[in-house]
Each structure stands twice: as C-alpha cells, then as structure tokens.
C-alpha positions in Angstrom: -31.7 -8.7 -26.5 -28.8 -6.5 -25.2 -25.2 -8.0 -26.6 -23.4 -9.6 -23.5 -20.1 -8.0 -24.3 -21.8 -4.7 -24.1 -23.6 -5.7 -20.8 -20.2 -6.8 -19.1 -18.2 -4.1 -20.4 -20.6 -1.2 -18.6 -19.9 -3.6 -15.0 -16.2 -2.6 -14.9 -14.7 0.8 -13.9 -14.2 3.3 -16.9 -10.7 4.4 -14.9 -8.8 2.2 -13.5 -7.8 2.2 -9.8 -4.0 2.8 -8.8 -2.1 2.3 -6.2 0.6 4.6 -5.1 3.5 5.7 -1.9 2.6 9.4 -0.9 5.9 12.0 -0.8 4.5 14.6 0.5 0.6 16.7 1.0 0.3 20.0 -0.1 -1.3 23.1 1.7 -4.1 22.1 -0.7 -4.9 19.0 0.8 -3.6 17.6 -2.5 -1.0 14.6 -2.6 1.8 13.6 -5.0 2.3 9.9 -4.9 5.0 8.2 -6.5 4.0 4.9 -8.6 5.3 1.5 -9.4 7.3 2.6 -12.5 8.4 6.2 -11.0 5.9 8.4 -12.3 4.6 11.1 -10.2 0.9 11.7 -9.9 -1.3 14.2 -7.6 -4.3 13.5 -6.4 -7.1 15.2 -3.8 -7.8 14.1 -0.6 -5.1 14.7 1.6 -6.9 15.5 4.5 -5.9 12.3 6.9 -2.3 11.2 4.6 0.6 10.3 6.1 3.8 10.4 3.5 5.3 7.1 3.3 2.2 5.1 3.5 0.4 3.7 0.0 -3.1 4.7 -1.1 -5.6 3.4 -3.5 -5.9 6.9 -6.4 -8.5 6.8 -9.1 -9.6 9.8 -11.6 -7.5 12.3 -9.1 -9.2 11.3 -6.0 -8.1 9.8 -3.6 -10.0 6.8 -2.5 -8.5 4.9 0.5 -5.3 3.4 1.8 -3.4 0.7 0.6 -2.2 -2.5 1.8 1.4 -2.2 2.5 2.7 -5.7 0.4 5.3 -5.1 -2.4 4.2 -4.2 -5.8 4.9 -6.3 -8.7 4.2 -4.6 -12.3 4.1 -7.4 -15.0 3.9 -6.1 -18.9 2.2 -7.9 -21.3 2.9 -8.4 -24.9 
C-alpha cells in the first residue's frame, strides 16, 4: 500500500506558479516581469505580451495572462 503523503505530494506542481507585471519583451521573444516583492525575473514566451499587463510564469515559461486584481503577499512564520 503506497503511503498517502507520498501519493498527495506527486498531485501538486514540483515549481510553483507566479504571477508577474511585464516591463518590457525582448528581441528574443523573452520577457522580464517584475514581481510582488520587486524582483525581476525573465521568462520565454513573449510572442503575444503586452508590457503593463500580468502573466502567470512557471519554470521560465510563460504560461498565460493574469487576472488584473491587486496582489497581496502574506509571509508566514
């Protein structure tokens, strides 16, 4: 019998999904996006980005466009 921790821990995603505001897309169809706490981060996909607008990064990719409500980052201890 497979341990049930095991089992749910191989349903989630191994990296975890982010959401970020694009500044500007490279010739490279890469993008830096700027995140909640002000890092910088580039990721492919660029090909239909507009800057200003938030999209959903994972890995380095790209993976769709965000919902435009505020972000709230909450740090637990």
């Amino acid at each position: 019998m497979a341990n049930p921790w095991s089992v749910f821990d191989n349903l989630l995603p191994k990296q975890p999904l982010g959401i970020g505001t694009a500044f500007t897309v490279y010739a490279d169809d890469t993008v830096g996006l700027t995140v909640a706490n002000g890092t910088v981060r580039v990721a492919r996909g660029g090909v239909d980005v507009s800057t200003g607008a938030q999209y959903f990064y994972r890995n380095g990719r790209i993976e769709g466009q965000a919902p435009t409500n505020p972000v709230i980052e909450v740090t637990i201890y």
